[in-house]
C-alpha positions as CSV (number, residue, x, y, z in Angstrom):
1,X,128.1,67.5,81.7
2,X,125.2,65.2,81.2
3,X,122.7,63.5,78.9
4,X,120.2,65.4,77.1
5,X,116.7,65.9,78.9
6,X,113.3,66.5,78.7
7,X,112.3,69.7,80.5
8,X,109.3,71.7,80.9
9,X,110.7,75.2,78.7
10,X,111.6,78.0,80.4
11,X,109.2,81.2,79.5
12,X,110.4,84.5,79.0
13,X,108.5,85.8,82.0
14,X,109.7,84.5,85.2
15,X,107.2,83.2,88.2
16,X,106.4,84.8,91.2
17,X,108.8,82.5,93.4
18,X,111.6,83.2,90.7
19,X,111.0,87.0,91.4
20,X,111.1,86.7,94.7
21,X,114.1,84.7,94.6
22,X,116.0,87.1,92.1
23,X,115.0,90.2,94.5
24,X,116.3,88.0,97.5
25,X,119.8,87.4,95.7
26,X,119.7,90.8,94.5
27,X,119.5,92.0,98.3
28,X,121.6,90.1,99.6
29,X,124.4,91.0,97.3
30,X,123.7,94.9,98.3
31,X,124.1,93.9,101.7
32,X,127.2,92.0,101.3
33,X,128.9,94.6,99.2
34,X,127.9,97.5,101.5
35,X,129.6,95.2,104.8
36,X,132.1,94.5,102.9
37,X,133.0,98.0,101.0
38,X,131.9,100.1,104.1
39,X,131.9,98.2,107.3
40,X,134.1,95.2,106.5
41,X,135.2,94.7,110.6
42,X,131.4,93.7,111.0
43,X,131.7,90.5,108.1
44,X,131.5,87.8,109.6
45,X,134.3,85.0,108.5
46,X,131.6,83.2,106.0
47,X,131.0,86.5,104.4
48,X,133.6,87.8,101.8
49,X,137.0,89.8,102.7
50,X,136.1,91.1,99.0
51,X,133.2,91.4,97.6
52,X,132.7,90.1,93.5
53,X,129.7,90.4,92.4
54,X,130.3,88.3,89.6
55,X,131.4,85.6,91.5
56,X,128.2,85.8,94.0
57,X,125.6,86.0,91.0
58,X,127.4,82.6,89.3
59,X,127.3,81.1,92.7
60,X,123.9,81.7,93.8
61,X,122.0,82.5,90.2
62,X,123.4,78.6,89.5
63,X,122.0,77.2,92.6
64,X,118.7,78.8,92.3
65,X,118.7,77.5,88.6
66,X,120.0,74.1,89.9
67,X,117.2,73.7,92.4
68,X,115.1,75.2,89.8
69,X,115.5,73.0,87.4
70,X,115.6,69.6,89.3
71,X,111.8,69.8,89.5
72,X,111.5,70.6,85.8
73,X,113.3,67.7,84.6
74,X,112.0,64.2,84.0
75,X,112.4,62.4,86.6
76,X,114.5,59.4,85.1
77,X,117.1,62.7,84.3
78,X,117.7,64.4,87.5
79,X,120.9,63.7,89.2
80,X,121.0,61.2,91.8
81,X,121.1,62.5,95.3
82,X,124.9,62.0,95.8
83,X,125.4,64.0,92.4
84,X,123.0,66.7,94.0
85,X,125.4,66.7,97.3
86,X,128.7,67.1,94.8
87,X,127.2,70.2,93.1
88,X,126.3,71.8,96.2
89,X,129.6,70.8,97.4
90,X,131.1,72.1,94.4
91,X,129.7,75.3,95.0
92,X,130.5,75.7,98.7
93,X,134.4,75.0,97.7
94,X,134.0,77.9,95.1
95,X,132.7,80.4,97.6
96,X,134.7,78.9,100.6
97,X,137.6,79.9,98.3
98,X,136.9,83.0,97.2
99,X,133.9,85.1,99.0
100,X,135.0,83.8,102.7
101,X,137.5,85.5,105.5
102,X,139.6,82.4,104.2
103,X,140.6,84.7,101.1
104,X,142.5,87.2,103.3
105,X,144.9,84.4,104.9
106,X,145.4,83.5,100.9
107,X,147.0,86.7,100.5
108,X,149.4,86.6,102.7
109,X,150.4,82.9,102.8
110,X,151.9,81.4,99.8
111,X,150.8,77.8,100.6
112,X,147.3,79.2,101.6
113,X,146.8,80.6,97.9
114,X,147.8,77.5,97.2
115,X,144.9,75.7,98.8
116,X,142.8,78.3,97.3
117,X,143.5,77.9,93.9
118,X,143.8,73.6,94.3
119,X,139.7,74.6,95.3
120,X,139.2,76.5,92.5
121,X,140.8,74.5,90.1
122,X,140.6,71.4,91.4
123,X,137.9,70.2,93.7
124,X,135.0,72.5,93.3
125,X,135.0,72.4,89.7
126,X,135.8,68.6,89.8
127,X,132.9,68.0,92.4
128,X,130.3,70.3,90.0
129,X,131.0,68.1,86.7
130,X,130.9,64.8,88.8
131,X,127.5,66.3,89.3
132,X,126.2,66.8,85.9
133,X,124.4,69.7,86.7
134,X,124.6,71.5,83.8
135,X,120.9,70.3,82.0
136,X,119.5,70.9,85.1
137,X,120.9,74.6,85.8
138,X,119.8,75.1,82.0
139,X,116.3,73.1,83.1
140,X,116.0,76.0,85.8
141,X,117.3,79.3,83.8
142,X,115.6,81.9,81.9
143,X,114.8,81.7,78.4
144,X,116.7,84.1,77.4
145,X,120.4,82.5,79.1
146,X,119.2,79.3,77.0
147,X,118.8,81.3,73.8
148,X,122.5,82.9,74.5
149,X,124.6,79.0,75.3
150,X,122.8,77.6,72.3
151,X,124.0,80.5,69.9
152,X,125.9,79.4,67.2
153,X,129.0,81.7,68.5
154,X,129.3,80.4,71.8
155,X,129.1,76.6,70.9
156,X,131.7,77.3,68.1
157,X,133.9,78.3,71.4
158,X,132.8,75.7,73.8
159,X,133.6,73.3,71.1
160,X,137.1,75.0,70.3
161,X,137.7,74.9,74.4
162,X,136.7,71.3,74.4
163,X,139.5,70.1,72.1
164,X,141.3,67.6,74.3
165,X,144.9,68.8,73.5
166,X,143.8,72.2,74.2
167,X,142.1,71.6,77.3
168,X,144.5,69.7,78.6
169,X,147.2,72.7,78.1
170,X,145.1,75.5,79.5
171,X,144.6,73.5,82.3
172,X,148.0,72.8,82.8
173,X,149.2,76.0,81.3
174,X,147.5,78.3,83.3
175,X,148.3,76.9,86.7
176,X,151.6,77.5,85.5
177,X,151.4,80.9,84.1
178,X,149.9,82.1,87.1
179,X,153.2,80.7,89.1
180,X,155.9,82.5,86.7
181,X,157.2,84.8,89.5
182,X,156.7,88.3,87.9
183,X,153.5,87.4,86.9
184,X,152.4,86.0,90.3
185,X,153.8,89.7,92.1
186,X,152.0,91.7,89.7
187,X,148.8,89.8,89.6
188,X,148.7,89.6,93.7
189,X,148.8,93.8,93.9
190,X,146.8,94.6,90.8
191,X,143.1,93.8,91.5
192,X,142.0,93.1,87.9
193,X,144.8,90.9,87.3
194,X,143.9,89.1,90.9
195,X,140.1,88.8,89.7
196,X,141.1,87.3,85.7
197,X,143.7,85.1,87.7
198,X,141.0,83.6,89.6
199,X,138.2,83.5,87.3
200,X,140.4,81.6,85.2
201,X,141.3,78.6,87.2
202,X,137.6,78.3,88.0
203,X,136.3,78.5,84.4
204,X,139.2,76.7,83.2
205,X,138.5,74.2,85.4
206,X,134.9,73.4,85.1
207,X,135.4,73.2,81.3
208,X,138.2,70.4,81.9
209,X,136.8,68.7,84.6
210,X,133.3,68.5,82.5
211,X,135.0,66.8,79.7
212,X,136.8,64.2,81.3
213,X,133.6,63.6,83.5
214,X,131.2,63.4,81.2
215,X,128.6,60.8,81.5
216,X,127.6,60.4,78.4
217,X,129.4,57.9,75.6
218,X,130.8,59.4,72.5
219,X,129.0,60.2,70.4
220,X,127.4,63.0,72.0
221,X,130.2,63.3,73.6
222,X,133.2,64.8,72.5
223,X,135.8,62.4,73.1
224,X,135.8,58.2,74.0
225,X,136.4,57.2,77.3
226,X,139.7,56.1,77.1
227,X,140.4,59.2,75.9
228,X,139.1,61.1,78.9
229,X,140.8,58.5,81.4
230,X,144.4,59.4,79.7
231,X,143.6,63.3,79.8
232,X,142.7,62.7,83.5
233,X,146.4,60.9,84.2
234,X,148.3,63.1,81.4
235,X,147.4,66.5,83.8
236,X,149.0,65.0,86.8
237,X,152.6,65.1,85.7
238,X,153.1,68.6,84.9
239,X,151.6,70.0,88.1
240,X,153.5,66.7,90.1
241,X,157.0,69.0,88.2
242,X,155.7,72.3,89.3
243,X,155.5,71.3,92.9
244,X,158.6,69.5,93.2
245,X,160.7,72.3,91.6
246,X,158.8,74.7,94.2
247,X,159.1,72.6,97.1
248,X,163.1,72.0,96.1
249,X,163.7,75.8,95.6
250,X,166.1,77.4,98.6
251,X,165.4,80.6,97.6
252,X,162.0,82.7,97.8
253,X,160.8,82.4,94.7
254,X,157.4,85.0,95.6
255,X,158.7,87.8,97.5
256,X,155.1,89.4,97.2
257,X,154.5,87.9,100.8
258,X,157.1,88.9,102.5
259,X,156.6,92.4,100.8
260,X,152.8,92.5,102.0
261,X,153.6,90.5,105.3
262,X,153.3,87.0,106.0
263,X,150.1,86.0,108.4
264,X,152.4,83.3,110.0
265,X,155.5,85.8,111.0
266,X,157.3,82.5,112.6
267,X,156.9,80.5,109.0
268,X,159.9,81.8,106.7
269,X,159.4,82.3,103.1
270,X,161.4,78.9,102.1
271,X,159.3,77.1,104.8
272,X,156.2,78.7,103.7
273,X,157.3,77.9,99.6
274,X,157.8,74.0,100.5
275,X,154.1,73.8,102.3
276,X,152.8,75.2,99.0
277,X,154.6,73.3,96.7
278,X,153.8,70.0,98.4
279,X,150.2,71.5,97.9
280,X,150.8,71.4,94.2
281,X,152.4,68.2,94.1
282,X,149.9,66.4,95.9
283,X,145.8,67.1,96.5
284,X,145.9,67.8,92.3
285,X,147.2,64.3,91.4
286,X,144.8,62.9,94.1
287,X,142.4,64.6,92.5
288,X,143.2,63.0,88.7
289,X,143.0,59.7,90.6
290,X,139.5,60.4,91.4
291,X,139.2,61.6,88.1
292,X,140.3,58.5,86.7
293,X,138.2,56.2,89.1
294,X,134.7,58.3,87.6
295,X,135.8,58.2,84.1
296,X,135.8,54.4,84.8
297,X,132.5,54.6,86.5
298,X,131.1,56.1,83.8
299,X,132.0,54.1,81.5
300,X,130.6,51.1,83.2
301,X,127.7,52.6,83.6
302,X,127.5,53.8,79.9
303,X,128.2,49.8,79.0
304,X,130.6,51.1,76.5
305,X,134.8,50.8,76.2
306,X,137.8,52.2,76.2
């Protein structure tokens, strides 16, 4: 997501601030899972409908790390400010989506869960690899988290994830999978099936949206530029299909929400269907315009070609 840096190393014992700041996150996750477990009529609509504690420890260990790191890194290497604003932004969209009140209208409207997962998949992760964060979160995290992405099994699999035919089909793939009827039913009542369906379009979309938006020139890289700017355009048709044969459909094609109870009684389940495939069809090929328009930036400001 970035060019390679110069940082002051990590030790394997953190600081007194990054104590502090581990037993402050630490805290307020308690808190937040004991509101929301317990007392969940006193959480406020910013807090979460459901707790996840892996989703609040990726969300606030990677800002702390972010923020960390920015003052361990060379100062020709940190992200601009505007890249500093899209990670944050990035992150916001992630938790808006998923740890907010806005996660209990997304299970009981089909073209809410739509915006959800556009957030998940889509913007936030697009907005965090427009950022290049990632050598400063690794600028900013312990020694030990280091030690563990630079193993030699989990760069195998990064590398194997970054293939550009793969990548491209488990990011189209899995938006559709999760849209297969049966498999959208059961993975709305079973919990674990609801918490792998999410953590999938947001991991699945931060490792696509940080290989097309890559700053860097290939080599290091792993692909040319032209190469990411086609990737960025081929993504859009698929999910352009998807939400025009869901917007068409005259039938309800996800009886899950009229089994658990739509929010909006006076939207029917057809009406409801065509709001969310229009969300399909639309914000994601927006969002592969955008996606286009940085690879192009990037490549201008590389001073390489196609």
């Amino acid at each position: 997501m970035g060019p390679t840096v110069t940082a002051t190393p990590a030790t394997g014992t953190p600081d007194r601030g990054a104590t502090i700041a581990y037993a402050l996150i630490a805290l307020l996750g308690c808190a937040l899972w004991l509101v929301s477990t317990r007392y969940p009529g006193h959480m406020p609509v910013i807090g979460p409908y459901e707790f996840s504690w892996p989703i609040y420890l990726c969300v606030t260990l990677s800002g702390l790390w972010f923020q960390r790191g920015l003052g361990r890194l060379a100062p020709a290497s940190r992200p601009g400010w505007l890249r500093q604003v899209a990670f944050w932004a990035g992150l916001a969209v992630i938790w808006i989506a998923t740890q907010t009140g806005f996660e209990y209208l997304a299970q009981r409207m089909f073209f809410i869960n739509r915006i959800q997962h556009v957030g998940m998949h889509h913007v936030g992760p697009l907005l965090l690899a427009v950022s290049a964060g990632g050598p400063a979160i690794m600028a900013g995290a312990p020694a030990w988290l280091v030690r563990i992405v630079a193993a030699r099994p989990v760069a195998a699999a990064y590398r194997v994830l970054q293939q550009p035919v793969l990548a491209a089909v488990l990011f189209v793939g899995l938006f559709w999978f999760w849209l297969i009827p049966p498999v959208h039913f059961q993975a709305m009542l079973d919990p674990r099936l609801y918490a792998l369906m999410n953590a999938s379009m947001i991991v699945d979309g931060i490792l696509f949206w940080a290989l097309v938006l890559d700053t860097r020139p290939a080599p290091p890289a792993r692909v040319r530029f032209g190469y990411r700017a086609a990737l960025a355009v081929a993504v859009m048709f698929p999910q352009m299909i998807l939400g025009a044969l869901i917007t068409f459909a005259t039938t309800d094609l996800f009886p899950y929400y009229a089994y658990c109870g739509r929010y909006f009684a006076s939207v029917s389940a057809v009406a409801d269907q065509q709001i969310g495939g229009i969300v399909i069809w639309i914000p994601p090929a927006m969002m592969s315009v955008i996606a286009l328009l940085a690879v192009l930036g990037n490549m201008r400001r590389a001073g390489a070609d196609l």
